[in-house]
MIDRENVEX-109279 format. One record per residue (C-alpha): x, y, z. Coordinates in steps of 0.02 Angstrom, whole numbers, plus 50000, padded with zeros to 5 digits. Example, Ala and Ser with C-alpha at 12.3 -4.5 7.8 and 13.67 -1.06 7.14 Angstrom:
BEGIN
+-------+-------+-------+
:    c1 :    c2 :    c3 :
+-------+-------+-------+
: 50615 : 49775 : 50390 :
: 50684 : 49947 : 50357 :
+-------+-------+-------+
This chain:
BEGIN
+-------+-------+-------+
:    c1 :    c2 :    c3 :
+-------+-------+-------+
: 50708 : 50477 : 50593 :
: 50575 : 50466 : 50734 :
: 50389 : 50455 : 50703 :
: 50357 : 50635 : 50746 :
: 50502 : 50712 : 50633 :
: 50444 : 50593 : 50482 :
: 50255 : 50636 : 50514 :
: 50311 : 50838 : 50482 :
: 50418 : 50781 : 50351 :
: 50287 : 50681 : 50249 :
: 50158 : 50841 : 50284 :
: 50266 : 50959 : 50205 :
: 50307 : 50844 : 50046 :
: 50128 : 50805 : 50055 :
: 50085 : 50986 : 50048 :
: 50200 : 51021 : 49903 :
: 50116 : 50878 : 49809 :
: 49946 : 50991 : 49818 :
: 50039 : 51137 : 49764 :
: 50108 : 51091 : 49618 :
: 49954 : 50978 : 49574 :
: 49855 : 51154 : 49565 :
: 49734 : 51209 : 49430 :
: 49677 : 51368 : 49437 :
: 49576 : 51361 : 49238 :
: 49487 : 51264 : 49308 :
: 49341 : 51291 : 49442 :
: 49248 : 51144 : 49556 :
: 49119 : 51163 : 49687 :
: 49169 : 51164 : 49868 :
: 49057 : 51019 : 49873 :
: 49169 : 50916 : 49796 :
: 49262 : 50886 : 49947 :
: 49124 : 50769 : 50013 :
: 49162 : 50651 : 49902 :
: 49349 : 50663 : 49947 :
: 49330 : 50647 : 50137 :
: 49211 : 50494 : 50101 :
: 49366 : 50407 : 50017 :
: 49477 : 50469 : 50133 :
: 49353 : 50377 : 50268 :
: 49338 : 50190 : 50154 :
: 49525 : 50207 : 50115 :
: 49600 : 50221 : 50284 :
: 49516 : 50182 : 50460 :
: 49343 : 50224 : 50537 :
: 49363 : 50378 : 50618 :
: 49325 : 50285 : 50782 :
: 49473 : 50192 : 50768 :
: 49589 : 50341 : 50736 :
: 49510 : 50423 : 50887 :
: 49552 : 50281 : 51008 :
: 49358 : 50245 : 51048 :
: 49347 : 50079 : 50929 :
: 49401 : 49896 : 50914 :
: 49508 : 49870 : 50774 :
: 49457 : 49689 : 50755 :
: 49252 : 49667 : 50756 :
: 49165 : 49540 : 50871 :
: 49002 : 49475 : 50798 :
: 48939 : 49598 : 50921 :
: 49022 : 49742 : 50868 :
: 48968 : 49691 : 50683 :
: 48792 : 49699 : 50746 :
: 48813 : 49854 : 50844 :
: 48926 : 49969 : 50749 :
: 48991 : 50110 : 50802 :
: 48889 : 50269 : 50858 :
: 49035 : 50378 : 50793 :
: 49045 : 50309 : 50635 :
: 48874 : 50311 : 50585 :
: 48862 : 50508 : 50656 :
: 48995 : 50555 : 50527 :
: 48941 : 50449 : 50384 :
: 48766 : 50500 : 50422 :
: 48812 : 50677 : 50408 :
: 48938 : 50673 : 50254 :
: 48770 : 50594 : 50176 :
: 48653 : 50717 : 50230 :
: 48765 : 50846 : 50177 :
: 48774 : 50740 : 49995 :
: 48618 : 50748 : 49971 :
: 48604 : 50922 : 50003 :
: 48723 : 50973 : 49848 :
: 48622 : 50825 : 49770 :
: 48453 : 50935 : 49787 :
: 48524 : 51100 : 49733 :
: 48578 : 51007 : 49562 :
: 48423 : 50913 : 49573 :
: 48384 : 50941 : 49369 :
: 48560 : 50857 : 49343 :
: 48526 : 50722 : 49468 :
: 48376 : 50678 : 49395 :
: 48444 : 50668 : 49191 :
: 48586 : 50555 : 49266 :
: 48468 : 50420 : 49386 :
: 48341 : 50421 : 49244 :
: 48501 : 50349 : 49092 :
: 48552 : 50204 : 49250 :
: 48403 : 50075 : 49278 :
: 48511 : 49929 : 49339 :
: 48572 : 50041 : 49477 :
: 48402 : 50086 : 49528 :
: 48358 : 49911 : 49533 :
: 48497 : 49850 : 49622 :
: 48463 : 49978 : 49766 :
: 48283 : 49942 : 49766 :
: 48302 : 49737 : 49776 :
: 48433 : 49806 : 49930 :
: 48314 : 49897 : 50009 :
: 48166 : 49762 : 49987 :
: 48273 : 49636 : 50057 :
: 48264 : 49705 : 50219 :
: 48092 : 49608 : 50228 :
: 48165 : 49446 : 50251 :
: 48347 : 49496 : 50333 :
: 48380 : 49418 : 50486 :
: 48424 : 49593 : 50562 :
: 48304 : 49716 : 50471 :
: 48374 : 49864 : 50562 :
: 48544 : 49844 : 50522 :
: 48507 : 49787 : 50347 :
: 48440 : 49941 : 50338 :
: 48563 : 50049 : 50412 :
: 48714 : 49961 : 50296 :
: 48563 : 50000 : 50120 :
: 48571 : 50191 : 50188 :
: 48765 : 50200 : 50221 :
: 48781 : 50100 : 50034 :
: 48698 : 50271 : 49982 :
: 48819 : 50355 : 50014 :
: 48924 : 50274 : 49881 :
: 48818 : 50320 : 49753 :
: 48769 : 50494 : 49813 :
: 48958 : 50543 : 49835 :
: 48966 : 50500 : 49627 :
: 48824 : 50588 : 49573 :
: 48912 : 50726 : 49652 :
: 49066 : 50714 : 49535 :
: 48969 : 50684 : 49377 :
: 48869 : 50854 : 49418 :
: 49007 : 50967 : 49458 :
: 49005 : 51113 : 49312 :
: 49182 : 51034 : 49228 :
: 49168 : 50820 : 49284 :
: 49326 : 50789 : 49204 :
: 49439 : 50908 : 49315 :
: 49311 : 50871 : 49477 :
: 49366 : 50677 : 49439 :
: 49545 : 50710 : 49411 :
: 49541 : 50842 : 49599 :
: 49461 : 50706 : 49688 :
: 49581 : 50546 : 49657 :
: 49721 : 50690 : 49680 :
: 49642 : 50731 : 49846 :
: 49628 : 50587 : 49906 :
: 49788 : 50501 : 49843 :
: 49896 : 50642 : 49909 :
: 49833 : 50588 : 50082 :
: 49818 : 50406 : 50078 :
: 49978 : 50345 : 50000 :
: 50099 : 50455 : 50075 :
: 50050 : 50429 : 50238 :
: 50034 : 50237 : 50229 :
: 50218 : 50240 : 50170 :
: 50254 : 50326 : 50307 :
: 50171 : 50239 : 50443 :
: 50243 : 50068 : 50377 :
: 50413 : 50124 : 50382 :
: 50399 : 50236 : 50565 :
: 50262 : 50197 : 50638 :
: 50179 : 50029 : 50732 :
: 50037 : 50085 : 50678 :
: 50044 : 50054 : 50492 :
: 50122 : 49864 : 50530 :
: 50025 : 49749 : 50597 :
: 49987 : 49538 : 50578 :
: 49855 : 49430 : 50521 :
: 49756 : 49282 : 50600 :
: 49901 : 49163 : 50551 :
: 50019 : 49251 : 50629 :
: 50134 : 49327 : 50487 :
: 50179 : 49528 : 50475 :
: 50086 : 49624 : 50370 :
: 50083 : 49806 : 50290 :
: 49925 : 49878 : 50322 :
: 49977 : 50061 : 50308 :
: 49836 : 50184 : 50353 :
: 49686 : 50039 : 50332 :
: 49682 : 49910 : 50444 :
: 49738 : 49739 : 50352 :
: 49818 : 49728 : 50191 :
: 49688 : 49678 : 50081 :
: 49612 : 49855 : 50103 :
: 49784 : 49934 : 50073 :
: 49787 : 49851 : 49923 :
: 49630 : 49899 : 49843 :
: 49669 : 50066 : 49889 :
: 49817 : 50094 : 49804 :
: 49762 : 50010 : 49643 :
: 49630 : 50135 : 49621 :
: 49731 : 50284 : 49678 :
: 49881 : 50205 : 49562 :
: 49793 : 50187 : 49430 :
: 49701 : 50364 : 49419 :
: 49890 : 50416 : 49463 :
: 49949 : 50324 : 49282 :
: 49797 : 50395 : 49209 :
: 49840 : 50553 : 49231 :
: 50036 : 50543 : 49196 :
: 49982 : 50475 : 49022 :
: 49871 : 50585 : 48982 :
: 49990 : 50736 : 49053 :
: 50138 : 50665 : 48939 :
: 50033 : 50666 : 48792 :
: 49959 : 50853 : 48820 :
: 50144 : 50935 : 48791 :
: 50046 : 51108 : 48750 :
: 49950 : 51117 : 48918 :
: 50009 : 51252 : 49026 :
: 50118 : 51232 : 49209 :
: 50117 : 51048 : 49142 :
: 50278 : 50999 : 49232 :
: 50236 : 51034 : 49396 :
: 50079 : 50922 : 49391 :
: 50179 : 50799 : 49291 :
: 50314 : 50794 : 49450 :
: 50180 : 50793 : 49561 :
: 50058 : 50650 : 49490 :
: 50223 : 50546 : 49440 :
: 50271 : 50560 : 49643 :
: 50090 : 50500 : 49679 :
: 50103 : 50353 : 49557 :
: 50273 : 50310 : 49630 :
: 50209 : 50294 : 49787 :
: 50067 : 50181 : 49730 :
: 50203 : 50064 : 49669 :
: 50314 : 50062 : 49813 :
: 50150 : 50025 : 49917 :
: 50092 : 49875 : 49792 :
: 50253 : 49798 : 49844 :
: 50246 : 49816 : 50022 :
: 50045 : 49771 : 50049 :
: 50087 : 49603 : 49965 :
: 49916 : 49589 : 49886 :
: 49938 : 49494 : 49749 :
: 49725 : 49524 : 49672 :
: 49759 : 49710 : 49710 :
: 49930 : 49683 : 49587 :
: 49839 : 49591 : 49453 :
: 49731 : 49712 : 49438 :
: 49840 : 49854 : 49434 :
: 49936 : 49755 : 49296 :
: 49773 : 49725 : 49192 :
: 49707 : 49899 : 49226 :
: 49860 : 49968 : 49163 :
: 49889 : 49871 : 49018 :
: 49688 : 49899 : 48966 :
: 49725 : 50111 : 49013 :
: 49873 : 50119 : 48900 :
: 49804 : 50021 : 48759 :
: 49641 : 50102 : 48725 :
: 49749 : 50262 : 48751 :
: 49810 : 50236 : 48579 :
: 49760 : 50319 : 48445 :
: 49740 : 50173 : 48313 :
: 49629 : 50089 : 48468 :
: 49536 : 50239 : 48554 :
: 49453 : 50279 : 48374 :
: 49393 : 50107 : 48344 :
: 49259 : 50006 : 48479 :
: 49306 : 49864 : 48386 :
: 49503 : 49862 : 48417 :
: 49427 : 49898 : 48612 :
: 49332 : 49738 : 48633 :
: 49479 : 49640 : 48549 :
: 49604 : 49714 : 48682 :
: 49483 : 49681 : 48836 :
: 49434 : 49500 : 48761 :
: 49626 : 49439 : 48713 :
: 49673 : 49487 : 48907 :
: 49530 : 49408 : 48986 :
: 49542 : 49245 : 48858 :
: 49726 : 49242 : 48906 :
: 49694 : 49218 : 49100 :
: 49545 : 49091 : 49071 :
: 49650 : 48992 : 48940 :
: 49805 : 49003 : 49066 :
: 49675 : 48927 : 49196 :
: 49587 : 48808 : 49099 :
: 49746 : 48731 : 49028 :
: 49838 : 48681 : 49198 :
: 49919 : 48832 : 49242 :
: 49819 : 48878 : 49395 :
: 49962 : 48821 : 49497 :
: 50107 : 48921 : 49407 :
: 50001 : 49083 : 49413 :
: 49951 : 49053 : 49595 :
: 50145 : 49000 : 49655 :
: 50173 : 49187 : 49536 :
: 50060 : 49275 : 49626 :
: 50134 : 49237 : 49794 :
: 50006 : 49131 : 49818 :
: 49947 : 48926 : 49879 :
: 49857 : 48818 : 49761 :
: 49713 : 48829 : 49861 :
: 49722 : 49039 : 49845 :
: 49773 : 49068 : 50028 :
: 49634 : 48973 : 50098 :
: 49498 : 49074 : 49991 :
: 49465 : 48878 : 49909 :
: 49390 : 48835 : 50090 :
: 49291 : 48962 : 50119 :
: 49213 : 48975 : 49980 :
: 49142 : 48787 : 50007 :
: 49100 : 48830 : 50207 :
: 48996 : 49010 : 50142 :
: 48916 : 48892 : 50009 :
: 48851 : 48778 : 50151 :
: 48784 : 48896 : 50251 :
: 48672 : 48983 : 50111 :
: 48482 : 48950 : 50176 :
: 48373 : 49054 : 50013 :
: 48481 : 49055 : 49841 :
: 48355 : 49156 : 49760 :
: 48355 : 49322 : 49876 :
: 48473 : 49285 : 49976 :
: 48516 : 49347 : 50155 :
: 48488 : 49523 : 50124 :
: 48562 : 49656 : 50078 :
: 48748 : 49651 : 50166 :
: 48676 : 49522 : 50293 :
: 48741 : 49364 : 50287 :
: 48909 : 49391 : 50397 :
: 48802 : 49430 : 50544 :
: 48719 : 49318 : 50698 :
: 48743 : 49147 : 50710 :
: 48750 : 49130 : 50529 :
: 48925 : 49185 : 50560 :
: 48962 : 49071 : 50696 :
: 48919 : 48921 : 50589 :
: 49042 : 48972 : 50455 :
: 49173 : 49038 : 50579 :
: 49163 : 48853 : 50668 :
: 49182 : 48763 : 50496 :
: 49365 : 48864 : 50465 :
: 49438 : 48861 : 50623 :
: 49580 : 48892 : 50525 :
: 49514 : 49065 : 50464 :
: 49411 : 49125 : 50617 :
: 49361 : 49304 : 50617 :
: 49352 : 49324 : 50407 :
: 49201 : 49405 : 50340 :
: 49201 : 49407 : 50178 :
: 49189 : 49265 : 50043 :
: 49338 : 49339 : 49952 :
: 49257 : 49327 : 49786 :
: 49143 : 49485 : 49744 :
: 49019 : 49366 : 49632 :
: 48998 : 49231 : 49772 :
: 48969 : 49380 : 49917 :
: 48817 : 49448 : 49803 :
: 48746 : 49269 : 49795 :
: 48757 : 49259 : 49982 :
: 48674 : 49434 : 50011 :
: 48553 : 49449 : 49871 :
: 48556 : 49279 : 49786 :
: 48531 : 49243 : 49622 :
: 48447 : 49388 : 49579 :
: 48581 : 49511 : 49639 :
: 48686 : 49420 : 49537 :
: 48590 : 49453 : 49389 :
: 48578 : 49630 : 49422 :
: 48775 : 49635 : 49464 :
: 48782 : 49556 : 49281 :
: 48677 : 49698 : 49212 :
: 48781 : 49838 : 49288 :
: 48934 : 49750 : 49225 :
: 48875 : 49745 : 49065 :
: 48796 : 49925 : 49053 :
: 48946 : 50001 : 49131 :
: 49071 : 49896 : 48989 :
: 48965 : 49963 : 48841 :
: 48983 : 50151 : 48923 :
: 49150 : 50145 : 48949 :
: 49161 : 50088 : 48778 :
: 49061 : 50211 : 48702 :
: 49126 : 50365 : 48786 :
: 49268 : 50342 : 48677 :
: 49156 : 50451 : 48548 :
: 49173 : 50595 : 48666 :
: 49323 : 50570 : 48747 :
: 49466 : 50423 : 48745 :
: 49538 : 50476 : 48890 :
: 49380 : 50474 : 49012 :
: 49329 : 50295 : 48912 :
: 49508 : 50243 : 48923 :
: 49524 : 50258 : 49131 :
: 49333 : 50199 : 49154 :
: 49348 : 50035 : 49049 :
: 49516 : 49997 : 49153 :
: 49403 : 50003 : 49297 :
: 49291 : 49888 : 49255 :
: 49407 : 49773 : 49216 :
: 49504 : 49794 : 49374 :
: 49332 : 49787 : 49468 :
: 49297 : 49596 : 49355 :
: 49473 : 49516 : 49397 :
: 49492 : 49597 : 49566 :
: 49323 : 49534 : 49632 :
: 49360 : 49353 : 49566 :
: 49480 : 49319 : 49743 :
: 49410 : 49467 : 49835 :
: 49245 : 49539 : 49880 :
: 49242 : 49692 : 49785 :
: 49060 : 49704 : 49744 :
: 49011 : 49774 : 49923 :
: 48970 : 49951 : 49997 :
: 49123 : 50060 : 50058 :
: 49225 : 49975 : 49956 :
: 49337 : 50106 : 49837 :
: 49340 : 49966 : 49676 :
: 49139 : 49969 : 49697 :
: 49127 : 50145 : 49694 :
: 49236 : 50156 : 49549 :
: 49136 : 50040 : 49456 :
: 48962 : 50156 : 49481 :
: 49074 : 50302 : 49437 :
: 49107 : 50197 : 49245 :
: 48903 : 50149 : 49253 :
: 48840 : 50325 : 49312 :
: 48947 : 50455 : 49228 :
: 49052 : 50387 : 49083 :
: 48953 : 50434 : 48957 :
: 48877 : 50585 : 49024 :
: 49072 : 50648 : 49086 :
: 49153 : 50607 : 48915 :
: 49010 : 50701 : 48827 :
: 49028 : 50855 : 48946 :
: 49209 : 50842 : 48924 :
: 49201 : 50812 : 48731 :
: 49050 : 50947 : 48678 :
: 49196 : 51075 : 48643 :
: 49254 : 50967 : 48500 :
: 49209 : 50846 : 48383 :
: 49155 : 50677 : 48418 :
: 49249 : 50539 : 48343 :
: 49155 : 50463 : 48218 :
: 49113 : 50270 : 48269 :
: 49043 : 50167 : 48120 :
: 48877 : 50127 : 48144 :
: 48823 : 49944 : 48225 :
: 48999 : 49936 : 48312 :
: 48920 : 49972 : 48470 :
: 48761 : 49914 : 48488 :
: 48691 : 50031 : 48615 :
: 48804 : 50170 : 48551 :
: 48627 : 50287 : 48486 :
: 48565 : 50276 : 48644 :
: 48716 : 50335 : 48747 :
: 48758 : 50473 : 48625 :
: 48566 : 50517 : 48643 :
: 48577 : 50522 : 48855 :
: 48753 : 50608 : 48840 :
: 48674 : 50725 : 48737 :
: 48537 : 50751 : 48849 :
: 48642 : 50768 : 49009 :
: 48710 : 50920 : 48952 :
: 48557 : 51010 : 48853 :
: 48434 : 50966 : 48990 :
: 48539 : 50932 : 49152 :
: 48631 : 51118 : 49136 :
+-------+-------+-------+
């Protein structure tokens, strides 16, 4: 099959996929396609780069620079953001005012640019970061979250995983290699790394919703979306295998294992049997780790003792760090001849820039003290995910494996940074879980959650509460 004939052929599947996903009881904003093209943008390429009018690998000049292109169209899916933002303003507000360690974590961005080495672009990256969280607020305010949540991972999964499929198996363009020389899948992003991340989000909203569809045997036209969300998640799988990320597959695994257990009845009702599942996974790795099996999980992973070189970078970023309290600044330390220093310290690695561990790239950026905020969104977004549960198991269920995903992918790679679909997912769990499972949940009873199981459990109930009396 040539590229052209495949390219119609994967359109018109790709099409039928959006068909049969169709919901028409339910009723989202036209809006809600910002947030859609905005992954469809971090997933794949810049647009530049599909045009033909950018680099595909950046210079320390081009990192400097950017591109004019790009930041027209991100500037302008953000003004137009901000826009819907301002007409739901009363809902805006209720949500920002429940999610201090986000504010904070912006704001210590934004000061940072005081002592940046390149205040202008530190600047420009703290408004594009925006964007992340402005394309969220727009999902948590649609009229009906829940179905806004489920359109836009459909959306954007329809697009991104069939087509990388198809461009690694026609097309030059989704095959590429990296700086040591070997082949790699890189689908419709540009190294595999990306690819990877991708699809474990995408995948894993995919199983999300296949659960949950195979569970709701009453809803109506369920086949069709059933077919349609099972072809998505197969795709996902194939793609897992072919990127040849092995983080991006660990966290898929964990993600799934932590979806489909809280799914359970016996465990959904009880925050208890939640934070024995999340702790007996997480204790499992570290004890596997701690005990001498580093090796044997590495060599399982498809990976070197020394995690693929991440071992040596890590000690050449640590030696370039020049404040460990603030910091570079915000998204600033891969940039000027702080990046030639580390580049000519791993002349075996030239050209990376990233630390490949999401906790060590916030140290570099925003030092110890965006570390400490990182730690506070961690934990606020854990205890949310955990206590949306009383509204709704299935929203608490699919947030809590992201935030897992997000703490075991972003121990190899850097998945703490703007753009970055695993990031955004993790502000989705800190912003909205609570607020989505009790807009989702007001039609029924709450499951009862004995009291002093979850420590902050009055207080979310309270803001859930107050999302939909006061936001609406």
């Amino acid at each position: 099959m040539t590229g052209s004939l495949a390219f119609l052929a994967f359109t018109i599947g790709i099409a039928g996929l959006f068909y049969l996903d169709r919901d028409d009881t339910v009723h989202t904003s036209k809006g809600l396609w910002l947030p859609v093209m905005w992954l469809w943008i971090v997933g794949s390429r810049p647009v530049s780069i599909w045009l033909g009018a950018g680099p595909a690998d950046q210079t320390p000049t081009q990192l400097l620079e950017g591109s004019p292109l790009d930041r027209f169209v991100f500037q302008v899916l953000l003004a137009a953001g901000i826009y819907v933002l301002y007409r739901r303003r009363k809902q805006t507000t209720a949500f920002l005012r429940t999610n201090w360690p986000i504010l904070a974590y912006f704001a210590f961005g934004l000061v940072s640019v005081l002592w940046a080495d390149f205040p202008d672009v530190t600047f420009k990256r703290w408004i594009k970061a925006i964007g992340d969280l402005v394309m969220v607020l727009i999902v948590v305010t649609e009229s009906e979250p829940l179905a806004a949540l489920r359109r836009v991972f459909a959306r954007a999964g329809f697009i991104l995983l069939p087509y990388s499929v198809m461009l690694i198996k026609y097309s030059v363009i989704g095959r590429g290699y990296d700086p040591d020389g070997m082949p790699m899948n890189t689908g419709v992003t540009t190294n595999k790394n990306t690819l990877g991340v991708v699809t474990f989000v995408l995948a894993l909203a995919a199983l999300w919703r296949v659960w949950t569809l195979l569970r709701e045997k009453r809803l109506e036209h369920r086949g069709r979306r059933l077919l349609a969300q099972s072809v998505l998640l197969a795709f996902g799988v194939v793609l897992l295998v072919q990127a040849h990320s092995a983080t991006s597959v660990a966290s898929f695994g964990l993600g799934a294992v932590v979806l489909l257990a809280t799914s359970l009845p016996i465990i959904g009702r009880r925050p208890s049997a939640v934070h024995a599942v999340v702790l007996t996974i997480v204790l499992a790795g570290a004890f596997a780790v701690l005990s001498g099996g580093k090796t044997e999980i590495a060599h399982a992973l498809g990976r070197e003792e020394n995690l693929t070189g991440r071992t040596d970078i890590w000690a050449a970023v640590l030696r370039g760090v020049d404040n460990p309290l603030l910091g570079a600044g915000f998204e600033s330390f891969w940039l000027g001849t702080r990046l030639l220093r580390v580049w000519s310290g791993l002349s075996q690695y030239m050209h990376v820039n990233e630390a490949h561990n999401g906790y060590l790239e916030m140290y570099l950026n925003l030092g110890w003290v965006g570390v400490a905020l990182l730690a506070a969104i961690l934990v606020t977004a854990y205890k949310r995910a955990v206590a949306a549960f009383r509204w709704n198991p299935e929203i608490g269920a699919l947030m809590l494996a992201f935030v897992a995903g997000a703490v075991v992918y972003s121990g190899t790679e850097a998945g703490f940074r703007m753009l970055n679909p695993i990031w955004i997912c993790l502000l989705l769990a800190q912003v909205g879980a609570v607020g989505m499972a009790g807009t989702a949940g007001r039609a029924s009873q709450p499951l009862r959650i004995p009291a002093g199981q979850v420590s902050d459990s009055t207080l979310d109930q309270n803001a859930a509460e107050s999302l939909w009396w006061n936001g609406r």
